[in-house]
MIDOSE-1310 file (N, C-alpha, C; in nm, 2 decimals, decimal comma, always signed):
residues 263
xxxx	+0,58/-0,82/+1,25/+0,57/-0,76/+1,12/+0,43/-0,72/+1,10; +0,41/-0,65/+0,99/+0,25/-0,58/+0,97/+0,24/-0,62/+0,80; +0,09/-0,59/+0,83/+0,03/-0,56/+0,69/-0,09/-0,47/+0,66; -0,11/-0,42/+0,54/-0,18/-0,33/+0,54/-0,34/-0,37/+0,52
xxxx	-0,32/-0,40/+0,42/-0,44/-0,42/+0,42/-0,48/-0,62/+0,40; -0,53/-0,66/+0,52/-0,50/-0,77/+0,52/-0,58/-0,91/+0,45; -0,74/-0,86/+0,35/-0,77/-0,96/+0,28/-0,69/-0,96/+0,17; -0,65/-0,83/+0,14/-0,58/-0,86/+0,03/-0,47/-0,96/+0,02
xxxx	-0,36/-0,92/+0,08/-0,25/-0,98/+0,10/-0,27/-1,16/+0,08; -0,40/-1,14/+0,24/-0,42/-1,29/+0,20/-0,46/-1,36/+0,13; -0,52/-1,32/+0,02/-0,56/-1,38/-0,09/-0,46/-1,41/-0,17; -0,37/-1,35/-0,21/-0,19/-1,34/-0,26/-0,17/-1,52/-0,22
xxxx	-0,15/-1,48/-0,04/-0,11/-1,60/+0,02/-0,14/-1,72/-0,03; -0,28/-1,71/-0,02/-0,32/-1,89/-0,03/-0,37/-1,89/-0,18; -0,37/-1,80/-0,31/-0,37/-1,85/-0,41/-0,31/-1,98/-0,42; -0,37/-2,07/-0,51/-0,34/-2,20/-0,56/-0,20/-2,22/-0,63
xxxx	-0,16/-2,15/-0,72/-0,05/-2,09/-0,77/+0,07/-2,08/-0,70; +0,05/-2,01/-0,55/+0,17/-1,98/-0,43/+0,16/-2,08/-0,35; +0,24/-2,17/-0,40/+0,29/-2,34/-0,28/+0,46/-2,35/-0,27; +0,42/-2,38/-0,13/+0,53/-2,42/-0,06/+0,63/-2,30/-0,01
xxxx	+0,57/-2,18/+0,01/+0,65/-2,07/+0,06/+0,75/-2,07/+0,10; +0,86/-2,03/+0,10/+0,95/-2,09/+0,20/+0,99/-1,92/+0,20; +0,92/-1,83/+0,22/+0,97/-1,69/+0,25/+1,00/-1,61/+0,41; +1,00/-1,68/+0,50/+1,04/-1,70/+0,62/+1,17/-1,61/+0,70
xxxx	+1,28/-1,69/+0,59/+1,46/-1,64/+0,66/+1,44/-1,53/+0,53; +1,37/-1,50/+0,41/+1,40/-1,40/+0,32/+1,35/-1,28/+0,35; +1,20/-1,26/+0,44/+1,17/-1,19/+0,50/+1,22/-1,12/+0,60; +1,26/-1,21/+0,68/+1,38/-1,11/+0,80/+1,46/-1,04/+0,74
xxxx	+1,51/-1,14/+0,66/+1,64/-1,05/+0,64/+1,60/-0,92/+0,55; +1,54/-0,92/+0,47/+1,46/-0,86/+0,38/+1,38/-0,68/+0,49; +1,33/-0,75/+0,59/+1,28/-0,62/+0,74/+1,40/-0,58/+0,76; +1,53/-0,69/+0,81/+1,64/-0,57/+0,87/+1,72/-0,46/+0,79
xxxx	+1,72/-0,53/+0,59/+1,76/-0,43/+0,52/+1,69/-0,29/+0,52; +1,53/-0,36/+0,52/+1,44/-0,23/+0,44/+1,42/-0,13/+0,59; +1,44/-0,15/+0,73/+1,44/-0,07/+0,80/+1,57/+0,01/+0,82; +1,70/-0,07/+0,82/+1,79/+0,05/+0,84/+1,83/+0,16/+0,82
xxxx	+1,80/+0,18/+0,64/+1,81/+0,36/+0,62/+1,71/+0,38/+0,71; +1,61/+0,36/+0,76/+1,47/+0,52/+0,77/+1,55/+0,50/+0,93; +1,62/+0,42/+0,99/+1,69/+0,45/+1,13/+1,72/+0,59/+1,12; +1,78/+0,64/+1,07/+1,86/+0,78/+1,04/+1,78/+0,87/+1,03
xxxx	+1,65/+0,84/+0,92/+1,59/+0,94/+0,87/+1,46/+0,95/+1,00; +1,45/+0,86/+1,03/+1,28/+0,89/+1,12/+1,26/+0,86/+1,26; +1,17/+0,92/+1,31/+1,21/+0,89/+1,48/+1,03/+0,82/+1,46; +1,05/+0,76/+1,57/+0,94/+0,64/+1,62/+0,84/+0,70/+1,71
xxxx	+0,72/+0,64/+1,69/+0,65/+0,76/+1,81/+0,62/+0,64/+1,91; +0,54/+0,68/+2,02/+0,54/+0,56/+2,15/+0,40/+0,51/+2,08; +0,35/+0,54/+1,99/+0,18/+0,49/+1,95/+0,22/+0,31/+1,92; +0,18/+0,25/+1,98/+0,21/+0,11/+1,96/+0,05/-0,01/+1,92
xxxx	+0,09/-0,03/+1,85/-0,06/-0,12/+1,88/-0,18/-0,07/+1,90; -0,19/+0,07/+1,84/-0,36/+0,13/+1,80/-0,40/+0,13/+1,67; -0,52/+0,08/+1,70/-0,60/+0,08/+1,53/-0,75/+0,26/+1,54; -0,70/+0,38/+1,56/-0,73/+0,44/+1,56/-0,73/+0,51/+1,46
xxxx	-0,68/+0,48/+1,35/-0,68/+0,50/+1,20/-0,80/+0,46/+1,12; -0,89/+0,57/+1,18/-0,99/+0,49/+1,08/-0,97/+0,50/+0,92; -0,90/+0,60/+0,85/-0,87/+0,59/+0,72/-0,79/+0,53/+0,66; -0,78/+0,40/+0,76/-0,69/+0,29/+0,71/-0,77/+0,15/+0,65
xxxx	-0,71/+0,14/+0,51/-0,78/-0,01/+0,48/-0,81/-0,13/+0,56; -0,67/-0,12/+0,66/-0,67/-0,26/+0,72/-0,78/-0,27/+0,82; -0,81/-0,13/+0,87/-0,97/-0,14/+0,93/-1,08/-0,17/+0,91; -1,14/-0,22/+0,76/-1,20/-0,25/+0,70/-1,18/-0,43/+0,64
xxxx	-1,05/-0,39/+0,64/-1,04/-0,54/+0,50/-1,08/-0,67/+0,59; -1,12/-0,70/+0,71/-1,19/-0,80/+0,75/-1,31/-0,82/+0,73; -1,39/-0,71/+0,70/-1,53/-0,70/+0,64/-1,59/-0,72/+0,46; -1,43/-0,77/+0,42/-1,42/-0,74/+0,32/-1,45/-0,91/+0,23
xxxx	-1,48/-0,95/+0,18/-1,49/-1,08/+0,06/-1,42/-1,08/-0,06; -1,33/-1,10/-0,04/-1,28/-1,11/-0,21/-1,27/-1,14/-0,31; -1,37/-1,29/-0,25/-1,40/-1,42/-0,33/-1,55/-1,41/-0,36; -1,61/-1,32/-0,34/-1,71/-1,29/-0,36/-1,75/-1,17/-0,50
xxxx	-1,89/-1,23/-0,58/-1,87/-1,19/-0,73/-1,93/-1,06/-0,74; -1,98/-1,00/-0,63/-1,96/-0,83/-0,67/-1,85/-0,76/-0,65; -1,74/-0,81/-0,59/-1,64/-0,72/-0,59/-1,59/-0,77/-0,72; -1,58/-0,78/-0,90/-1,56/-0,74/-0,97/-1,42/-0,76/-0,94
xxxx	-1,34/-0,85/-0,93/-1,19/-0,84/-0,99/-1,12/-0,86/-1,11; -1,08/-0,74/-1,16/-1,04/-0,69/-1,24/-0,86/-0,71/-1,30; -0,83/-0,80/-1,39/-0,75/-0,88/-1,45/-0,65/-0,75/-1,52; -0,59/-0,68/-1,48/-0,52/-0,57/-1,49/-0,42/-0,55/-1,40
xxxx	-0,34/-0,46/-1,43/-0,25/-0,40/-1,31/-0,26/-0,23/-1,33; -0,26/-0,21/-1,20/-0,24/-0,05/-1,16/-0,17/+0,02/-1,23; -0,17/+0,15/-1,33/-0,03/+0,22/-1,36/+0,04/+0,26/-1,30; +0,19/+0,23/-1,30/+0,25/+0,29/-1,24/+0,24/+0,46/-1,20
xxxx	+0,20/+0,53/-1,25/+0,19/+0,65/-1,22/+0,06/+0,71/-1,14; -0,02/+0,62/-1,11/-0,11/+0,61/-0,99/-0,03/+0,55/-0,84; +0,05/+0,53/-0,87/+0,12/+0,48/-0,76/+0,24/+0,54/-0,73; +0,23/+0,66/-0,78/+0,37/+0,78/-0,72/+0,27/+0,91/-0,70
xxxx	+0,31/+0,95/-0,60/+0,21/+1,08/-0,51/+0,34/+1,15/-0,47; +0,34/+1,27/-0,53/+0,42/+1,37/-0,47/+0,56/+1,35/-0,51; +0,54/+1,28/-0,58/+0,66/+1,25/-0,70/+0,74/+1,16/-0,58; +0,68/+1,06/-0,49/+0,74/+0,94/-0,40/+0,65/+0,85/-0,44
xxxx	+0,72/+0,75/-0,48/+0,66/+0,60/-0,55/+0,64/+0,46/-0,41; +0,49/+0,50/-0,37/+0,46/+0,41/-0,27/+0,52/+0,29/-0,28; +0,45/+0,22/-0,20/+0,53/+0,08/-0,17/+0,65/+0,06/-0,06; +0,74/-0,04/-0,05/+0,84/-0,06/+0,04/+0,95/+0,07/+0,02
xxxx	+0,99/+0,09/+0,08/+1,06/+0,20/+0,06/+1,05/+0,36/+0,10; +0,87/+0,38/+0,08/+0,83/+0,50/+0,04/+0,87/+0,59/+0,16; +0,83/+0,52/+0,35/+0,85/+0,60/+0,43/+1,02/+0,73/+0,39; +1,13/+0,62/+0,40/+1,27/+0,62/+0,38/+1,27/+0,73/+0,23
xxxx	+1,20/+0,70/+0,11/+1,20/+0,80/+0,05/+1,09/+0,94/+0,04; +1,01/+0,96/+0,11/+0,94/+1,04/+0,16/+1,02/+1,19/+0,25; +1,08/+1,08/+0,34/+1,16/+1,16/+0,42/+1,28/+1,23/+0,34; +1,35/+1,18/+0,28/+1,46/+1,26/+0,18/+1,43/+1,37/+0,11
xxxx	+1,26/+1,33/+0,09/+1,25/+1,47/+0,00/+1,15/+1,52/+0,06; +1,11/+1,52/+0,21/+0,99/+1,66/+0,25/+1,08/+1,65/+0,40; +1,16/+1,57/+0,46/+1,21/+1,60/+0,61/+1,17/+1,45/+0,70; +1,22/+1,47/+0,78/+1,19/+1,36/+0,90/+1,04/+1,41/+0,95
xxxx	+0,98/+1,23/+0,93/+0,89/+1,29/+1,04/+0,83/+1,15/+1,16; +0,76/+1,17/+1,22/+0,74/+1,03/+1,33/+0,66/+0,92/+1,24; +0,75/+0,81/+1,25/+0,68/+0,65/+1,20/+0,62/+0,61/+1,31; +0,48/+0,60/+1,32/+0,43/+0,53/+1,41/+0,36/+0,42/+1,37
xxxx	+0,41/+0,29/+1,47/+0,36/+0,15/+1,46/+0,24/+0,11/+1,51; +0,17/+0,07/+1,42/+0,00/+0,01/+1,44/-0,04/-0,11/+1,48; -0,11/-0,12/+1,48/-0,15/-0,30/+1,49/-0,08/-0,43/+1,56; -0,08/-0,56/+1,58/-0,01/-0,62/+1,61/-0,01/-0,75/+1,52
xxxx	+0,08/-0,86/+1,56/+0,09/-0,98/+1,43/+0,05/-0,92/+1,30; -0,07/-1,00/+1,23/-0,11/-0,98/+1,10/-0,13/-0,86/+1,03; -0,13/-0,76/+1,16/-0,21/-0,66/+1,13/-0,11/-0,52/+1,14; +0,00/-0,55/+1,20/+0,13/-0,47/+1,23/+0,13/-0,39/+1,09
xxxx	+0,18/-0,25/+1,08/+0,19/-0,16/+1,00/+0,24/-0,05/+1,07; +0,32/+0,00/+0,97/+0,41/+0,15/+1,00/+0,38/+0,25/+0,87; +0,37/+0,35/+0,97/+0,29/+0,46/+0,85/+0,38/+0,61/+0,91; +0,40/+0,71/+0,79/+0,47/+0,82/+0,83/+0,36/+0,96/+0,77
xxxx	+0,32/+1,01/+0,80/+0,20/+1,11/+0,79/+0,29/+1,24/+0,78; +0,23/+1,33/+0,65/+0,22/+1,42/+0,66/+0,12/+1,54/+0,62; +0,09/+1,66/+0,65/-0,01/+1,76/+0,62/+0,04/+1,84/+0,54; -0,11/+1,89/+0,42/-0,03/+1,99/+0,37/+0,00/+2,15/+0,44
xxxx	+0,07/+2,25/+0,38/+0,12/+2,34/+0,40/-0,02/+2,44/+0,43; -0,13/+2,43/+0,36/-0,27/+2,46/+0,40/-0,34/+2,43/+0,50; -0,31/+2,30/+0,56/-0,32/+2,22/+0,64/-0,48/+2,18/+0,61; -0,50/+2,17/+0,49/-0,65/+2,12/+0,41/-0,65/+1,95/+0,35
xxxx	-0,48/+1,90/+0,38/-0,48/+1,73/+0,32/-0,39/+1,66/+0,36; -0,41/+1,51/+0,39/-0,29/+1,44/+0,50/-0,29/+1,34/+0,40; -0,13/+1,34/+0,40/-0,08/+1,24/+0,29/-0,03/+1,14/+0,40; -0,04/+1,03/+0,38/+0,03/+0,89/+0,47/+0,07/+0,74/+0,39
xxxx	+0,24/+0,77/+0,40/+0,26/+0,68/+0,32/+0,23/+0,53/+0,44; +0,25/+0,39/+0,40/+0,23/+0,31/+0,54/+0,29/+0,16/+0,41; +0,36/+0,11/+0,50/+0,47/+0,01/+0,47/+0,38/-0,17/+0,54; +0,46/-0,23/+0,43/+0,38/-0,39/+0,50/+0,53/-0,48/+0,54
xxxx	+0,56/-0,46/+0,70/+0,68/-0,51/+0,74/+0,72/-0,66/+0,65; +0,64/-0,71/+0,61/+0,64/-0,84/+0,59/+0,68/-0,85/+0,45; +0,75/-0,74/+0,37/+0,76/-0,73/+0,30/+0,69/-0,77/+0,14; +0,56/-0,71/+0,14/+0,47/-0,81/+0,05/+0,40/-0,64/-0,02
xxxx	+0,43/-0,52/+0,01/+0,39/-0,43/-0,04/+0,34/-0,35/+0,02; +0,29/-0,23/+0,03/+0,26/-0,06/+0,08/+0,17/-0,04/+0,00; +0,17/+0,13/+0,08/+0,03/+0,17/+0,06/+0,05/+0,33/+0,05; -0,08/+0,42/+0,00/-0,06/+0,54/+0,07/-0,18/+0,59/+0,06
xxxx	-0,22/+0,73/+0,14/-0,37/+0,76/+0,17/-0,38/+0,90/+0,14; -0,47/+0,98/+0,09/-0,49/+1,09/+0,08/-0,61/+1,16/+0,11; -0,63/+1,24/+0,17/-0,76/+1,30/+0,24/-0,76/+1,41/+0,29; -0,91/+1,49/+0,27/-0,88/+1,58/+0,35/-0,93/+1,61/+0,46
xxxx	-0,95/+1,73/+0,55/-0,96/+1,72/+0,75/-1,05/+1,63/+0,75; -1,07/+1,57/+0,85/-1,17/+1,47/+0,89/-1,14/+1,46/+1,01; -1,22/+1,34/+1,07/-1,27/+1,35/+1,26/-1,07/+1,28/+1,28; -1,03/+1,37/+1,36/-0,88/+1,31/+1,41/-0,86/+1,17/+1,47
xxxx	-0,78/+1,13/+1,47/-0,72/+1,02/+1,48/-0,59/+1,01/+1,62; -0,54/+0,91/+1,69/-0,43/+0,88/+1,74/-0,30/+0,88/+1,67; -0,26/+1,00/+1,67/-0,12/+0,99/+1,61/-0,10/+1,13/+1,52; -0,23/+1,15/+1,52/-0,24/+1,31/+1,40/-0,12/+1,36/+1,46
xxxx	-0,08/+1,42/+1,57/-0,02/+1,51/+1,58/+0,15/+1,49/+1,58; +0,14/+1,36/+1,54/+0,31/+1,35/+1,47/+0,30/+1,32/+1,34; +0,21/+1,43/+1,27/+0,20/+1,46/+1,12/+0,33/+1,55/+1,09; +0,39/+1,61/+0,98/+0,52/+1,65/+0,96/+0,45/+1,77/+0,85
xxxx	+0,49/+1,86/+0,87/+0,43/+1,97/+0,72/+0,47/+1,93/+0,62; +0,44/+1,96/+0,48/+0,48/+1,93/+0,37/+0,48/+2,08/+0,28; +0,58/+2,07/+0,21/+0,58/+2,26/+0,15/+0,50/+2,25/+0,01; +0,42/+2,18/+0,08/+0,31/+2,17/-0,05/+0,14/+2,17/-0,02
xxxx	+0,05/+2,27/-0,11/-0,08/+2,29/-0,05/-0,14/+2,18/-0,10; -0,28/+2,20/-0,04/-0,30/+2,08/-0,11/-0,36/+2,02/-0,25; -0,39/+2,15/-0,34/-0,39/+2,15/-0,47/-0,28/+2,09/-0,55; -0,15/+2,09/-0,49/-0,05/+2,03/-0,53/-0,01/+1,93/-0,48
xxxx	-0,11/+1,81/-0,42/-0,05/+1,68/-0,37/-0,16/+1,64/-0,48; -0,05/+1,55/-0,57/-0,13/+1,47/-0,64/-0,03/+1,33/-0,70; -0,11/+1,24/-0,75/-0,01/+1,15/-0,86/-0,02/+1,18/-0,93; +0,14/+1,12/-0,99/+0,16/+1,09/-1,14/+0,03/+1,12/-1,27
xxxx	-0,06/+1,05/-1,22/-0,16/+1,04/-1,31/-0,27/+1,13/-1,28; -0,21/+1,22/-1,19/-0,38/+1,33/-1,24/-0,44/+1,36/-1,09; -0,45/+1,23/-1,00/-0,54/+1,25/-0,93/-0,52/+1,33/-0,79; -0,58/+1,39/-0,73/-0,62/+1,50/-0,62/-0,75/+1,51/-0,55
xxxx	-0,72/+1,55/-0,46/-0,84/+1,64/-0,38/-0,92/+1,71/-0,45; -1,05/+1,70/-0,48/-1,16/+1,84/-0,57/-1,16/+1,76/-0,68; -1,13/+1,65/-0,74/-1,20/+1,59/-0,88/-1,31/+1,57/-0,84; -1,37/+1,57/-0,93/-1,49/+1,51/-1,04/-1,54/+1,36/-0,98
xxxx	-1,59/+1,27/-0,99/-1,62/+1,15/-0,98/-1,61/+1,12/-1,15; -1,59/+1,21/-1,25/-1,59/+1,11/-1,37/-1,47/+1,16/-1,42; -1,40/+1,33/-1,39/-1,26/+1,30/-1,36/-1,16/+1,23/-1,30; -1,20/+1,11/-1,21/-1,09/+1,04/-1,15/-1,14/+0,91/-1,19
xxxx	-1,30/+0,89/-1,25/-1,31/+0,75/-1,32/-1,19/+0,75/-1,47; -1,21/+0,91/-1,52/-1,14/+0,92/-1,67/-0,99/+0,89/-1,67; -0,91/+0,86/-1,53/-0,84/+0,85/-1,48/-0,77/+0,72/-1,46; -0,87/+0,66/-1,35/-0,87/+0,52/-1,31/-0,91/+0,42/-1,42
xxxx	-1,04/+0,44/-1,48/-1,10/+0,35/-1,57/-1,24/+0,31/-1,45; -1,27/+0,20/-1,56/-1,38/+0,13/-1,51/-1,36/+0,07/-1,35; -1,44/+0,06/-1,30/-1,45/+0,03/-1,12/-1,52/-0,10/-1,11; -1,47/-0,16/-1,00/-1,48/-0,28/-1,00/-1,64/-0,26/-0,91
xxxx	-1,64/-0,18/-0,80/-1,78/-0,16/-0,79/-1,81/-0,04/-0,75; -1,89/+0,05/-0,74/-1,95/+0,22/-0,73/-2,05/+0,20/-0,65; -2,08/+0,31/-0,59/-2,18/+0,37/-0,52/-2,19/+0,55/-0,59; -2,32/+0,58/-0,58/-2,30/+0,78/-0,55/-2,16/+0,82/-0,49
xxxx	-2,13/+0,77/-0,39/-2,04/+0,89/-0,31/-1,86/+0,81/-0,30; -1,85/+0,67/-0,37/-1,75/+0,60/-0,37/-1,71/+0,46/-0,49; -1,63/+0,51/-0,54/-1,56/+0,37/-0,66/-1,44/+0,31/-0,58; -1,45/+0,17/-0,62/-1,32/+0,06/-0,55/-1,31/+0,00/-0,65
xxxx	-1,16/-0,01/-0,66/-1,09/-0,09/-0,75/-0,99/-0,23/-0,70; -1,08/-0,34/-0,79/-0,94/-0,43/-0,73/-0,92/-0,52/-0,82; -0,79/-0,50/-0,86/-0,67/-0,56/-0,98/-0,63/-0,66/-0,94; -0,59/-0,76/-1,02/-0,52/-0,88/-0,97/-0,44/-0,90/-1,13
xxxx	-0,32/-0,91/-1,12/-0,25/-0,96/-1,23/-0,12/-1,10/-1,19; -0,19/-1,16/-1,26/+0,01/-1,31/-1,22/+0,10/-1,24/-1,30; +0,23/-1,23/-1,26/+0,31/-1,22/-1,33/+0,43/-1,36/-1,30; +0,54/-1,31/-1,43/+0,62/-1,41/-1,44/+0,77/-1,38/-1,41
xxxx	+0,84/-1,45/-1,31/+0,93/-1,45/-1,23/+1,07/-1,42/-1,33; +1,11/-1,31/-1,28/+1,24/-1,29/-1,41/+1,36/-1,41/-1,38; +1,44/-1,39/-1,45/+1,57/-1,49/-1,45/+1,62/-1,46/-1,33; +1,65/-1,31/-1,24/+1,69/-1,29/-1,14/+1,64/-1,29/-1,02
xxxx	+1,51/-1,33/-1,05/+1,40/-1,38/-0,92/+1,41/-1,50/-0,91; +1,40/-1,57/-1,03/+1,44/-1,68/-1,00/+1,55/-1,76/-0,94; +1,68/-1,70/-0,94/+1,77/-1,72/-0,94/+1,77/-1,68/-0,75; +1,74/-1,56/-0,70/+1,70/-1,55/-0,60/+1,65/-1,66/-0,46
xxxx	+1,52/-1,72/-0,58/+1,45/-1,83/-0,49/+1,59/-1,95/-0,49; +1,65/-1,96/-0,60/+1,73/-2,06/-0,58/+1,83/-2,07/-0,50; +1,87/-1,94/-0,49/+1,93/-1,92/-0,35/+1,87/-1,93/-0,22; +1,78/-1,86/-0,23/+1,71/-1,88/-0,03/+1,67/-2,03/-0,09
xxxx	+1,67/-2,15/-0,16/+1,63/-2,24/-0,12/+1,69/-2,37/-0,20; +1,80/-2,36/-0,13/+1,95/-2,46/-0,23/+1,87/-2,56/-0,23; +1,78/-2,64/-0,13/+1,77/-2,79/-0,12/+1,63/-2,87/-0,25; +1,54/-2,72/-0,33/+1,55/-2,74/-0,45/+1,63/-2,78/-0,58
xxxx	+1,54/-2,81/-0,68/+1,61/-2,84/-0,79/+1,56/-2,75/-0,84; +1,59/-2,71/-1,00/+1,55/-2,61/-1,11/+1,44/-2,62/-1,15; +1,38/-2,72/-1,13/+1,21/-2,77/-1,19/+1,12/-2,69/-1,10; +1,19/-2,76/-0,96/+1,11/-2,73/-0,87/+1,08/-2,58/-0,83
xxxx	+1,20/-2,52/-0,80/+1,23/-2,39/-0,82/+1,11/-2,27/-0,95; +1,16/-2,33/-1,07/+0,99/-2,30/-1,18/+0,92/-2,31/-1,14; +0,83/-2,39/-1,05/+0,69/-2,47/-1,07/+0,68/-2,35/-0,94; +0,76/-2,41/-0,81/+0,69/-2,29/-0,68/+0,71/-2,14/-0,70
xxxx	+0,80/-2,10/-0,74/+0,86/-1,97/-0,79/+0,88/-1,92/-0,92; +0,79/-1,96/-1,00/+0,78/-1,89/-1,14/+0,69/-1,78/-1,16; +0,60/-1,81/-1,11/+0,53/-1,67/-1,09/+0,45/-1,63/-0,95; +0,38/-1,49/-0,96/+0,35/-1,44/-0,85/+0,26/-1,36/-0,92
xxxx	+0,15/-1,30/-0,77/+0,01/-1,19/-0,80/+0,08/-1,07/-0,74; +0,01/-0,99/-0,85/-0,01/-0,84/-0,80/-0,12/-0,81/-0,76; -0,18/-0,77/-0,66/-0,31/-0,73/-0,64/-0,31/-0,59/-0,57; -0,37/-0,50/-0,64/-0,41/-0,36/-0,55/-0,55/-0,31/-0,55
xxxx	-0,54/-0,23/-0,47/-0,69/-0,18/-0,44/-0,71/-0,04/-0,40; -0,81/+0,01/-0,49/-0,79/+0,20/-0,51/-0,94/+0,18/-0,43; -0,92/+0,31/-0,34/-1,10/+0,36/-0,30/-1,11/+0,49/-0,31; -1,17/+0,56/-0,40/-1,19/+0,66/-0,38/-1,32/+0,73/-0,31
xxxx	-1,31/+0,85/-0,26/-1,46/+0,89/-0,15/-1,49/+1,02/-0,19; -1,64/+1,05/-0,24/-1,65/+1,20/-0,27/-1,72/+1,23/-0,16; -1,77/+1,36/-0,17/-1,82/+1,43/-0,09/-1,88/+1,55/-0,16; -1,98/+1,56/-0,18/-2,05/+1,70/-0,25/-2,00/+1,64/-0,39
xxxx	-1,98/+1,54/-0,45/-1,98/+1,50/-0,63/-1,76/+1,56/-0,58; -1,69/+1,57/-0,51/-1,57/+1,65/-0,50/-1,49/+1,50/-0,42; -1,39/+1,47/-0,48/-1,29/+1,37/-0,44/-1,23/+1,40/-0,31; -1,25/+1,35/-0,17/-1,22/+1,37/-0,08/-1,09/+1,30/+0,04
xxxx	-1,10/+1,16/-0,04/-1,00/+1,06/+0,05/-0,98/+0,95/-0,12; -0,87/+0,95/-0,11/-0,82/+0,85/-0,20/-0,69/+0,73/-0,07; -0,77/+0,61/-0,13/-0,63/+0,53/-0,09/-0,58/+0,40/-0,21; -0,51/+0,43/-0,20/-0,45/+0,32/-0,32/-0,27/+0,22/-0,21
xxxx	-0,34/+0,10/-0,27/-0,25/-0,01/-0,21/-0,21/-0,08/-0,32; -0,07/-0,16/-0,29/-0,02/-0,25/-0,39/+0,07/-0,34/-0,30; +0,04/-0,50/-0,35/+0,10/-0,62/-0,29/+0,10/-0,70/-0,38; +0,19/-0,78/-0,36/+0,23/-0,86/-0,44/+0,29/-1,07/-0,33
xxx	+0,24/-1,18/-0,42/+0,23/-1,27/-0,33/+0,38/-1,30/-0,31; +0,48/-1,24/-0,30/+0,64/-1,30/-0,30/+0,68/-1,12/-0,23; +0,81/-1,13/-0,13/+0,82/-1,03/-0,08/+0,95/-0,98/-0,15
């Protein structure tokens, strides 16, 4: 199984909060649902086990501290409409719904154990911006990336066109290629930390387990009681993480991630 970007996640994991996991048999089965449809829809490329993505978070997120007090974590959650690009709403799912609405194109597999991830890339119709949606087997949340040409990578070329330039790849909320640095802050909000040429955002919100989540856990795990079931499984984190990158004061690479500590 994979993950994307992997301090995050793990911070999810070992929160104080998230005891006694028992997400194991829910996860499989959970991988063999959420793979089936994209069987149909996507062919697999032979790329196995390369981290040649340098525009991938997970390339970074070992360098990363999270527990540390300049990265600014920020007690919020992401708007949903920052998290739909191209009118496809990242996260689990996105490869399978990407492909319904722009075509098939090659899922190639990254990384290995912790670090395993599947991503489906496509270019725009300009061929001026590469959109990549990318999935966390382990079912704990996705991701997606937006940028434009840069030094190539292993796998570029099972990119898929998209009938869309790149002025018109954007989210829900505004954001694209060629903003502003205080058009995509007017956007985002406040940053958890900045430089000149780059803002990173990282949210963390608990949320609280609905009746049919709960209900859920009580199933993958009969040999609880109802208390117990509350106490381990009542609630859960969201944590995401937005980076944006200018270039010339001009928005150049956006990536935004969202995970959550329960799959």
């Amino acid at each position: 199984m994979f993950s994307q970007i992997i301090a995050s996640r793990n911070r999810c994991r070992h929160n104080p909060h998230v005891k006694k996991i028992a997400y194991l048999t829910a996860a499989c089965c959970l991988a063999i649902v959420w793979a089936m449809p994209m069987l149909s829809l996507q062919r697999e490329s032979p790329v196995k086990g390369d981290d040649s993505d340098w525009w991938s978070r997970v390339t970074e997120a070992g360098s990363i501290d999270f527990s540390a007090p300049q990265t600014h974590t920020q007690h919020r959650e992401l708007t949903p409409s920052t998290l739909q690009i191209a009118s496809v709403k990242a996260g689990l799912g996105s490869i399978a719904r990407a492909a319904r609405k722009f075509g098939k194109t090659t899922v190639v597999m990254r990384g290995d154990a912790a670090e395993n991830r599947k991503q489906a890339c496509y270019v725009s119709d300009d061929s001026d911006a590469y959109l990549i949606f990318q999935e966390d087997g382990e079912g704990f949340g996705g991701a997606f990336y937006l940028f434009d040409r840069d030094r190539p990578w292993h796998g570029s070329e099972f990119c898929s066109r998209l009938p869309l330039n790149s002025e018109q790849i954007q989210t829900a909320s505004g954001l694209r290629l060629g903003l502003t640095r205080n058009e995509a802050e007017a956007i985002l909000g406040k940053s958890s930390t900045a430089s000149p040429d780059k803002l990173t955002y990282i949210l963390e919100v608990e949320k609280k387990a609905s009746p049919s989540e709960l209900a859920r856990s009580k199933a993958e795990n009969p040999s609880l009681s109802d208390s117990e079931v509350r106490e381990d499984f009542g609630s859960y984190f969201v944590t995401s993480d937005v980076v944006a990158k200018f270039t010339a004061s001009k928005l150049v690479y956006l990536a935004v991630t969202n995970y959550q500590s329960r799959p």
